[in-house]
C-alpha positions as CSV (number, residue, x, y, z in Angstrom):
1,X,-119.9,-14.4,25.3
2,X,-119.4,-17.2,28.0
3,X,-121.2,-19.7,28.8
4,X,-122.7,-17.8,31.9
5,X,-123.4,-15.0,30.2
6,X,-127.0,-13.1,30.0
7,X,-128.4,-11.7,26.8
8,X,-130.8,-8.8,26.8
9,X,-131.8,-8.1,23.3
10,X,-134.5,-5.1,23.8
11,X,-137.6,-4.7,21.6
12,X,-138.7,-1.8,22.5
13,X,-139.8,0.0,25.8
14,X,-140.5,-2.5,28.3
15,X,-140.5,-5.0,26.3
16,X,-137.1,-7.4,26.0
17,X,-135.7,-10.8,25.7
18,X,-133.4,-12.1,28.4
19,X,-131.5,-15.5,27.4
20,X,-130.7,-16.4,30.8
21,X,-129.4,-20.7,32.0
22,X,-131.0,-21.8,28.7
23,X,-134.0,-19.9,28.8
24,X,-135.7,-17.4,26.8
25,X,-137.6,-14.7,29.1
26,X,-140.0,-12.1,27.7
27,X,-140.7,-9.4,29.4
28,X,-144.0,-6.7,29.2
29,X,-144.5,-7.7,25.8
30,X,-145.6,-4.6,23.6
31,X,-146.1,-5.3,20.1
32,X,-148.4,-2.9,19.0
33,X,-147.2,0.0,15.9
34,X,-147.3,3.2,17.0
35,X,-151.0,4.5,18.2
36,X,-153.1,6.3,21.1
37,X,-154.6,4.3,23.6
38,X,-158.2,6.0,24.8
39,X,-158.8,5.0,28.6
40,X,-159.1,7.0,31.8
41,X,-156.2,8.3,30.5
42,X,-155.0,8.4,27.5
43,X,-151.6,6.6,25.8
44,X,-149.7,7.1,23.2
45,X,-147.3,5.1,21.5
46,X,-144.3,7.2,19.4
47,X,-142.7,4.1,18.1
48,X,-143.1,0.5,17.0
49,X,-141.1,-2.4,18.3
50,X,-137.9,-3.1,16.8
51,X,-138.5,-7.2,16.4
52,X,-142.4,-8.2,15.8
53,X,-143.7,-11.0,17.8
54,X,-143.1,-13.3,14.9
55,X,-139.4,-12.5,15.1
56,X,-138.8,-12.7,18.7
57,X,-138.7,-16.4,18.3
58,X,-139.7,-19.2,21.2
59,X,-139.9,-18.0,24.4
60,X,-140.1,-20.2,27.7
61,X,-141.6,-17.6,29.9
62,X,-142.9,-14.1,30.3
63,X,-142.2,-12.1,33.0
64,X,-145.6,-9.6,33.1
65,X,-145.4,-7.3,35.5
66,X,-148.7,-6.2,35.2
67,X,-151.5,-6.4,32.8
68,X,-154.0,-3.0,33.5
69,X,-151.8,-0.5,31.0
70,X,-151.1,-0.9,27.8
71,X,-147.9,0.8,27.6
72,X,-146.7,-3.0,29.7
73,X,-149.2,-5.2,27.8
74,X,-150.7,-4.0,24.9
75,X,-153.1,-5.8,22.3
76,X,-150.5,-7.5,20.3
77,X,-148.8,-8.6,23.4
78,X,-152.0,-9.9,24.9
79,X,-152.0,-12.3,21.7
80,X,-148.7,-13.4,22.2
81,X,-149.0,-14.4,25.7
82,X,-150.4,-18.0,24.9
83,X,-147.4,-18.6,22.3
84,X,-145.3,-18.6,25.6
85,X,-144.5,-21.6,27.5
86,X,-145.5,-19.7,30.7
87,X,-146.8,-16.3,31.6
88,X,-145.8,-15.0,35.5
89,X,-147.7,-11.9,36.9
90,X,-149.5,-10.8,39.3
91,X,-152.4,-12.7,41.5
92,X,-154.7,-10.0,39.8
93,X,-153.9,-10.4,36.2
94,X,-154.0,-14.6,36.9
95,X,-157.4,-13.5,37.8
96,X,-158.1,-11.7,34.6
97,X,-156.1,-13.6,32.1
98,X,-156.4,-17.2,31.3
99,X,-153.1,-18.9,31.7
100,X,-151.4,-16.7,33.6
101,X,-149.9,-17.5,37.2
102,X,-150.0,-15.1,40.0
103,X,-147.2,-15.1,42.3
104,X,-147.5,-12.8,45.2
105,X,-144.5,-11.3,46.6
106,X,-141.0,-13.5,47.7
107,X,-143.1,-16.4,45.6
108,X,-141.0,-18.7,43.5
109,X,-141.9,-20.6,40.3
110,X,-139.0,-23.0,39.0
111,X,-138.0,-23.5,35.6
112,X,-135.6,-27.0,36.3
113,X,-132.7,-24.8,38.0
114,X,-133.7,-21.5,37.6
115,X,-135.7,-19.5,39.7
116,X,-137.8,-16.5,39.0
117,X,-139.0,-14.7,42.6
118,X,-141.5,-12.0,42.3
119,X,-140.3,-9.0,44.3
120,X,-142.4,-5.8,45.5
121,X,-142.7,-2.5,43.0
122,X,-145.0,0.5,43.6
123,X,-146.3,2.2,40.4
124,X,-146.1,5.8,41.6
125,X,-145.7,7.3,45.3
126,X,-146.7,6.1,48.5
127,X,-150.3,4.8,48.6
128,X,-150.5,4.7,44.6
129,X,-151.8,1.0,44.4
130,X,-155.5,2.1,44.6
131,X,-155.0,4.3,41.1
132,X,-152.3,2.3,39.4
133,X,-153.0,-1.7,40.4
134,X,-150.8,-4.0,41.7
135,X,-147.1,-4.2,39.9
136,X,-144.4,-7.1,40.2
137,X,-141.0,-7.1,39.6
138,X,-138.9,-10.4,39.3
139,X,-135.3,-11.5,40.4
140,X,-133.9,-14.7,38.4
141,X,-131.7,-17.1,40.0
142,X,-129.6,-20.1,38.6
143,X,-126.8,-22.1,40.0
144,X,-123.2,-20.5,38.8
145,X,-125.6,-17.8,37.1
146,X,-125.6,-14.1,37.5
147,X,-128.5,-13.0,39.9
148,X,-131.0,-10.7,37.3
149,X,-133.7,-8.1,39.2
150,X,-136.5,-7.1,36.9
151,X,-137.6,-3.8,38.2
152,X,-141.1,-3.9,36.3
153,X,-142.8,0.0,36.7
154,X,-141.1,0.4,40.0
155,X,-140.6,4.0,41.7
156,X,-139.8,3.2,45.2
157,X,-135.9,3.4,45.6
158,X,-136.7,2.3,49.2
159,X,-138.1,-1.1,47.5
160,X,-135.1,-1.5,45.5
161,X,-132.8,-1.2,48.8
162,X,-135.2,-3.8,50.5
163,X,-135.1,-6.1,47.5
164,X,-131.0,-5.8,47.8
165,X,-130.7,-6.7,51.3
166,X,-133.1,-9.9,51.1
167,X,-131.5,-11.7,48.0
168,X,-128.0,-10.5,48.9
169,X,-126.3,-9.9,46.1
170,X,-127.8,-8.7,42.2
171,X,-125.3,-9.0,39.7
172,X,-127.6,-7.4,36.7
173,X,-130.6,-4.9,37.0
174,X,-132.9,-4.0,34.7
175,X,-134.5,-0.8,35.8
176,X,-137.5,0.3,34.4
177,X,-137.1,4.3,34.2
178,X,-138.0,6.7,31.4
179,X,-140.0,8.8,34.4
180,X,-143.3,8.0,33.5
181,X,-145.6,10.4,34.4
182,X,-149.3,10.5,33.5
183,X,-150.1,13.3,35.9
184,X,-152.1,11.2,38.0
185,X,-149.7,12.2,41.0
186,X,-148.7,15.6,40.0
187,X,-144.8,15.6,39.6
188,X,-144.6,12.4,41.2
189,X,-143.0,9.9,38.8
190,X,-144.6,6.2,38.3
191,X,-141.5,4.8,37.5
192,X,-137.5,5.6,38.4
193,X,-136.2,9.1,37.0
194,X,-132.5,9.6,36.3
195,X,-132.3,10.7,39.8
196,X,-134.0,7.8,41.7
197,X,-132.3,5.2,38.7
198,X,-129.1,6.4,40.6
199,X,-130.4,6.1,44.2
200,X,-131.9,2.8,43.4
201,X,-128.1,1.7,41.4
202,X,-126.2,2.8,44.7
203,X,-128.4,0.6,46.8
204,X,-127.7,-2.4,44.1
205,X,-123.9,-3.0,44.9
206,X,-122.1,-3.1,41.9
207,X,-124.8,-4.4,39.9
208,X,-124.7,-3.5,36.0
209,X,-127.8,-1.5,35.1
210,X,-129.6,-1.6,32.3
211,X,-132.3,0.7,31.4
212,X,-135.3,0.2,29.8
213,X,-138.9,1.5,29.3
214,X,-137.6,4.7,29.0
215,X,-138.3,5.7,25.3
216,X,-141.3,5.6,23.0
217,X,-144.3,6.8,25.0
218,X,-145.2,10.5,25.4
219,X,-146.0,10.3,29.1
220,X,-142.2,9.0,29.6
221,X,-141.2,12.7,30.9
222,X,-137.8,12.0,30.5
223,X,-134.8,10.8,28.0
224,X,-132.1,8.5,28.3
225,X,-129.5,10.7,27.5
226,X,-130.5,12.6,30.8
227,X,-130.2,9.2,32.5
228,X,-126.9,8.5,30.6
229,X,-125.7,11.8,31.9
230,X,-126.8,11.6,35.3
231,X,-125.1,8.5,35.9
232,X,-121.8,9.8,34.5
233,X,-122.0,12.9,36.6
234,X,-122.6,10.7,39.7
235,X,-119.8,8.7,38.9
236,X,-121.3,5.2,37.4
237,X,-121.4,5.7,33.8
238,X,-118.9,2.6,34.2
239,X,-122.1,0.3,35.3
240,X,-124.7,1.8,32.7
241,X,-124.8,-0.8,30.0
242,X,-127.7,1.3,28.0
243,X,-129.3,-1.3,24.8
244,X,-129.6,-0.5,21.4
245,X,-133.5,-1.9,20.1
246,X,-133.1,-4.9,18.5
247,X,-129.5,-5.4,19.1
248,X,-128.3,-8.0,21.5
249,X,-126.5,-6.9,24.4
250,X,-124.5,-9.7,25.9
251,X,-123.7,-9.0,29.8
């Protein structure tokens, strides 16, 4: 470990902790133990997190990408979020949760010399915001720091290439894949796929990807030892840096 270094320790689906420039970052904290969620759809949750929210410790921030699905915020999670020092999301969930600040896209909140930007992400195909809600992703920056994209529940590979040309350069990304799929849109997936994780990691430079949200749900339609494969049959198995729950992964 150097002192530039990032730590991802995941808990479980979307849900990790990013020590990033002396911080401790949260992201889509899911807490709950294993369960069905009854809604317009229903959830259901295959396994528990690896660290319970007692055990993740202080954290200076979470990064919520959204707050309507409980596979990204679920009820132990929704608990948590006043234990944090800050909660960024959406302008929508500001609007529903007390505490939390909305940042619309390219809209940057400091932390002393970090930054956190939130960055466009599309829940599903074109036109899928009226079903699915408004998503955010997140890019962290820091002065001599590696530059950190946050995917959140992000399908559009066309987003990701966008996102790449405007900050310049993304050292780390943490994709959210798994290939979520509800059925809401048919086959059309409401997060990346192995396929569209590689599209998305050949429009990211030579960042190192890291996957998560892509186990412990039933809807995710897809494991990560397709992803693990696809990436090493297109050639960048060398960039996948794939996390073990509960087990810090120093990058």
């Amino acid at each position: 470990m150097t002192e530039n270094s990032v730590t991802l320790t995941l808990v479980g689906g979307p849900t990790a902790i990013i020590e990033y420039a002396g911080l401790r970052l949260l992201t889509d904290p899911t807490f709950d133990a294993p369960r069905s969620y009854d809604g317009g759809i229903a959830l259901h949750k295959l396994s528990g997190p690896a660290l319970g929210a007692d055990a993740v410790g202080a954290i200076d921030a979470v990064l919520l990408s959204h707050d309507q699905h409980p596979d990204n915020l679920d009820e132990a999670g929704r608990t948590f979020l006043p234990r944090a020092g800050a909660v960024l999301s959406t302008p929508e969930a500001a609007g529903r949760i007390d505490g939390v600040t909305g940042l619309s896209a390219w809209q940057t909140h400091r932390f002393g010399d970090v930054e956190v930007t939130a960055v466009p992400a599309l829940h599903g195909p074109e036109g899928a915001e009226a079903l699915s809600g408004t998503v955010t992703g997140f890019v962290l920056r820091a002065p001599e720091r590696p530059v950190v994209y946050v995917s959140g529940d992000n399908a559009s590979v066309e987003l990701v290439a966008d996102i790449a040309a405007r900050i310049g350069r993304i050292d780390i990304a943490v994709l959210f894949a798994g290939a979520a799929n509800v059925g809401r849109f048919g086959d059309a997936d409401l997060t990346l796929n192995a396929r569209t994780a590689v599209a998305a990691a050949r429009e990211l430079g030579d960042a190192v990807i890291v996957p998560v949200h892509a186990e412990g749900w039933h809807h995710f339609s897809e494991t990560r030892e397709r992803l693990v494969r696809e990436f090493g049959y297109a050639g960048l198995a060398d960039r996948l840096r794939v996390p073990e729950a509960g087990v810090p992964l120093v990058l």
